[in-house]
N, C-alpha and C positions, 0 to 999 in steps of 0.2 A: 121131622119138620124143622126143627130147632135147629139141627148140621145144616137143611137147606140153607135157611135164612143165616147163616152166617158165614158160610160158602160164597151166596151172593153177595152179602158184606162185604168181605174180602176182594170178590173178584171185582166188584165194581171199585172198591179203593186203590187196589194195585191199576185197575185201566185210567183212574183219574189223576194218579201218581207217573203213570207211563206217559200221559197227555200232557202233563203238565212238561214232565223234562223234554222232548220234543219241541212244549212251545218255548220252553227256556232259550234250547239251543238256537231257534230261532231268532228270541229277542237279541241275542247277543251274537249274530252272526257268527256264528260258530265253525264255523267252513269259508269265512271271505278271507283271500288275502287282497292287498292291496297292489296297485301298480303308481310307481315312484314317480313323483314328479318333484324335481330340484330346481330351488334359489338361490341366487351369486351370492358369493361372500359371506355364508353361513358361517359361525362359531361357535362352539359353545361358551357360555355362562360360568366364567370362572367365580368357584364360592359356590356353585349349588352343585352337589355332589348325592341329593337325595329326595329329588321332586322339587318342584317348583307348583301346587296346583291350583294356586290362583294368581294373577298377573293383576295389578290396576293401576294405569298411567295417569299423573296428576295433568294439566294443562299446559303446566311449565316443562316437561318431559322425566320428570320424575318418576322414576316404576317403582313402587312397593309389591315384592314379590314373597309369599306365603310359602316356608319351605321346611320338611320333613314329617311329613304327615303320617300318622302307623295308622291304620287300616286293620283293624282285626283280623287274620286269616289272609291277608294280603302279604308281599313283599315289601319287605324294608330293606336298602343296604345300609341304614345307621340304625340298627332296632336300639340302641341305648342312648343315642342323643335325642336330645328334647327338639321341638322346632324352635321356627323365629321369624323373624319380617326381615327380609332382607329387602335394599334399594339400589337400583342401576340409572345411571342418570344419562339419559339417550341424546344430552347434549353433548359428550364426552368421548370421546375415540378409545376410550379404554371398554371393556367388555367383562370387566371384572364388579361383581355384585359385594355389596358391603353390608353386615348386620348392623340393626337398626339397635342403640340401648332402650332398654326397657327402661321405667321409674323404679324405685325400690318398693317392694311391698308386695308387688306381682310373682306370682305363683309361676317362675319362667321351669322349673324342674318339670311340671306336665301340662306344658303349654304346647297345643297338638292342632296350629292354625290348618282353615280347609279355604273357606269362602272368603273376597275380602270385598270391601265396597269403601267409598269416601264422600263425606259432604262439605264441602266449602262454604262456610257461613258468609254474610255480607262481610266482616269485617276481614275476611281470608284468611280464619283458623280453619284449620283442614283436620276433618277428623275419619279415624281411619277406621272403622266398622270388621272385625275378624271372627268369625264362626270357628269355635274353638269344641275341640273334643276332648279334652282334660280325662284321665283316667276313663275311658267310655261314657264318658257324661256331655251333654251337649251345653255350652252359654254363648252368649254375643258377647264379645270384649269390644268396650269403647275408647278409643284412645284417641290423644291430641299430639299432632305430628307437629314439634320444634325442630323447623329446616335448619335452623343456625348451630343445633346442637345435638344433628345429625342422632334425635331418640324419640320414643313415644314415651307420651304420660298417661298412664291409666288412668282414666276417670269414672270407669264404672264396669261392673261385670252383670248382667242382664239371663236369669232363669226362667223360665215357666212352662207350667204344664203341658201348653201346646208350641210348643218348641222341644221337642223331646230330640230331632236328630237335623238340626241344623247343617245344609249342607253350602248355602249361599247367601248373601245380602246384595240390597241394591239399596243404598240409604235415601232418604228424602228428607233429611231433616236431623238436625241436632243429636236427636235422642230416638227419630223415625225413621223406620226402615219396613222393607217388605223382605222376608226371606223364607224359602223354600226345606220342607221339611222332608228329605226325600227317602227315610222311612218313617211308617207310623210307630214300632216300637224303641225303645231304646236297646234295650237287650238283646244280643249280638247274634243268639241262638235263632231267635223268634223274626230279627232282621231278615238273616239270610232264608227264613220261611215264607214269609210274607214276599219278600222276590220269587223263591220257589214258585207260588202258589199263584202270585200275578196278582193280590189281595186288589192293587187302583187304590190306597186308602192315603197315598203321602197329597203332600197340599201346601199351598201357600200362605204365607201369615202376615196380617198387617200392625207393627206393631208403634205405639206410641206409650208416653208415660200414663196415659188415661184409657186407652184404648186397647185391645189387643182381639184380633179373631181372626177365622179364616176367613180369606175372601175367593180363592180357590181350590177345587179338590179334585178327588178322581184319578189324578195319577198314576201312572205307572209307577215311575221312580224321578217325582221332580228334583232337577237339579241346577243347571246354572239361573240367573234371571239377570236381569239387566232393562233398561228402563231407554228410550229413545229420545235423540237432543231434545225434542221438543216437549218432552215430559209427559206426554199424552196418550202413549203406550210401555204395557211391560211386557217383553219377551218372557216366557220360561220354555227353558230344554226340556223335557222328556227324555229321558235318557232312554230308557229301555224298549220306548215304543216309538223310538226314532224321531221324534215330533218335535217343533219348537212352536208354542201357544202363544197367540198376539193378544193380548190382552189391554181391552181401553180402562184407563183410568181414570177415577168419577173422581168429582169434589169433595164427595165424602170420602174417600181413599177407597170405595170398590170400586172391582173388576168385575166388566162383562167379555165375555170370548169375542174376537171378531174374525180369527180365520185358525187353522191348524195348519203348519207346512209341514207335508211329509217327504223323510229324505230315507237312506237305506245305511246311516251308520248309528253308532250310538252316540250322541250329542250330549257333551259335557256342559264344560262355560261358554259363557257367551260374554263378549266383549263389542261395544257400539264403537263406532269412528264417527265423533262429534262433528265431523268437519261435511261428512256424508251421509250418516244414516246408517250406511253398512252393516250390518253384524259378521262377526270372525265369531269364529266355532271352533275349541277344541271337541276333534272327534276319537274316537276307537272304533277302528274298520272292525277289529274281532274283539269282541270282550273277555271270552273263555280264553286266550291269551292274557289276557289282565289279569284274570282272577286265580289263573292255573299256570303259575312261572316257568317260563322253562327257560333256561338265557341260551341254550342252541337253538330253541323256538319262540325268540322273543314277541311281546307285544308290539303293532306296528302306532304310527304318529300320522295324524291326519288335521289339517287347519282347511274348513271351506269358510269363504266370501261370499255371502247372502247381499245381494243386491236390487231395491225397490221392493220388502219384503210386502209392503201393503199392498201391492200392484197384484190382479189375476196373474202374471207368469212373473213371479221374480224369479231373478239370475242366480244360479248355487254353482261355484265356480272349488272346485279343488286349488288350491294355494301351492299348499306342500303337505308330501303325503311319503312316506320311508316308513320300511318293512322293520325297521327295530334294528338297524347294525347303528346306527348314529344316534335316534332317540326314542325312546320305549316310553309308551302311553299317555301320549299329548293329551290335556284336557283343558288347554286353555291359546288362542292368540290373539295378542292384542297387540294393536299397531299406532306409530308414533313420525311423522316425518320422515316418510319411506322407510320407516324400518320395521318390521316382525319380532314382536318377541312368543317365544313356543314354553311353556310348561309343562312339565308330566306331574303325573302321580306320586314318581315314587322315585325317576331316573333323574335327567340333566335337564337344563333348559340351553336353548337355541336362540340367537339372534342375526337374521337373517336381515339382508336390503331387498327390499320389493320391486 
């Protein structure tokens, strides 16, 4: 009796271990390639030579871009350089990115930017919000961007409990921000389990100096977020279960859901066009290309253009989409005065005219 019942233990484990990699390969479209659509005047991003994965353009056309991110179990082509903030300034005919000086005192040897976000106080200090993964450990870095001396100043580094794997910011405030936690463990073993296993447990966090909880959960794998000109909604990506979540934003800083869009790739950052509404979406047609290097089979690059997403039918338009010979695993675009800027993960960044 005792072999039975552990027989059936067994066989029922291995079938929910078989179900589960199945749905894996699913989430991660594991079998799509894509088909190429190109834009005039593409270049790369001279200076980013190892990911670019978050893009955030100021008003004035300033880009602070988030570049050399290690990924545990992922590909690096700099595994021993630190990251940094670098800035491309899209009023300029040059296409060359410059690193941003840090203040002295900042911890720059395992400084491992992901997520970046910005808030303009009334009196127009710009501060730049960066989801840092320091030796596998997750914090917010806050800093204060001095245009005239082309550095940031640290002004505070931001831990806690439920912030364990910070993957994005969208700031609202000085020292407030809402960011996306897009696993629930920190530990890298238990990470890649809970994706295994499809656990739904990442979620979003609203956080202030007095305040701090979640206001969303459930998740697959939240990951980009981003907030609408009129302040009234926050987008978050779903990366793994294809979705991007509209979410209304209350007086009190919560969120209630008001629609789900489902699309058929996996949805990184998300980036608004103040001027429209728009969201730009870095995407990954195949994930298991991401996660599984091959450079004869590289990762492909995908940007779609969400248009009237409040509307019953909004518009999801493919922008620009290349099979990995020019840019490997887009996760971010954001647009500026007819121009595209493309990030990856882990490769170059792109600057294209629209």
């Amino acid at each position: 009796m005792a072999r039975l019942v552990l027989l059936t233990t067994l066989g029922l484990a291995l079938a929910l271990l078989g179900e589960r990699f199945v749905a894996l390969r699913n989430r991660l479209n594991a079998s799509r390639e894509v088909e190429p659509v190109d834009l005039p005047n593409c270049r790369l991003i001279k200076g980013v030579e190892a990911g670019s994965e978050d893009i955030h353009i100021l008003p004035n056309g300033l880009a602070f871009l988030s570049v050399g991110l290690k990924v545990p179990g992922m590909q690096s082509f700099t595994p021993e350089k630190p990251g940094g903030i670098l800035m491309l300034d899209l009023n300029q005919d040059s296409s060359r990115a410059r690193e941003l000086r840090v203040s002295r005192g900042f911890d720059l040897e395992s400084f491992n930017p992901h997520g970046l976000s910005t808030f303009i106080d009334q009196d127009d200090t710009v501060y730049l919000f960066v989801a840092n993964r320091p030796e596998h450990r997750s914090t917010v870095e806050i800093f204060k961007f001095e245009e005239e001396e082309n550095s940031l100043l640290h002004l505070k580094t931001l831990r806690h409990e439920l912030l364990p794997s910070v993957n994005d910011i969208v700031a609202v405030g000085p020292e407030h921000f809402y960011a996306t936690n897009s696993h629930y463990f920190s530990d890298t073993f238990l990470k890649y389990l809970e994706v295994y296993l499809n656990l739904r447990w990442t979620n979003v966090i609203y956080y202030s100096p007095g305040d701090i909880r979640v206001v969303a959960q459930g998740f697959d794998s939240a990951n980009g977020i981003n907030m609408s000109p009129d302040e009234k909604y926050i987008y978050v990506a779903d990366s793994f279960a294809h979705e991007i979540h509209v979410m209304e934003k209350h007086t009190n800083w919560s969120l209630t859901q008001v629609k789900v869009l489902h699309l058929d790739t996996i949805v990184d950052n998300l980036s608004v066009d103040p001027s429209t509404g728009d969201l730009w979406v870095g995407c990954h047609p195949n994930g298991q290309k991401l996660f599984i290097y091959d450079p004869s089979n590289p990762p492909a690059s995908q940007v779609l253009r969400i248009q009237n997403i409040l509307s019953e039918t909004p518009t999801v338009s493919t922008v620009y989409a290349n099979n990995g010979s020019v840019l490997q695993g887009s996760t971010v675009g954001s647009v500026y005065g007819g121009k595209l800027l493309i990030g990856t993960l882990y490769h170059r960044a792109l600057q294209c005219q629209l």
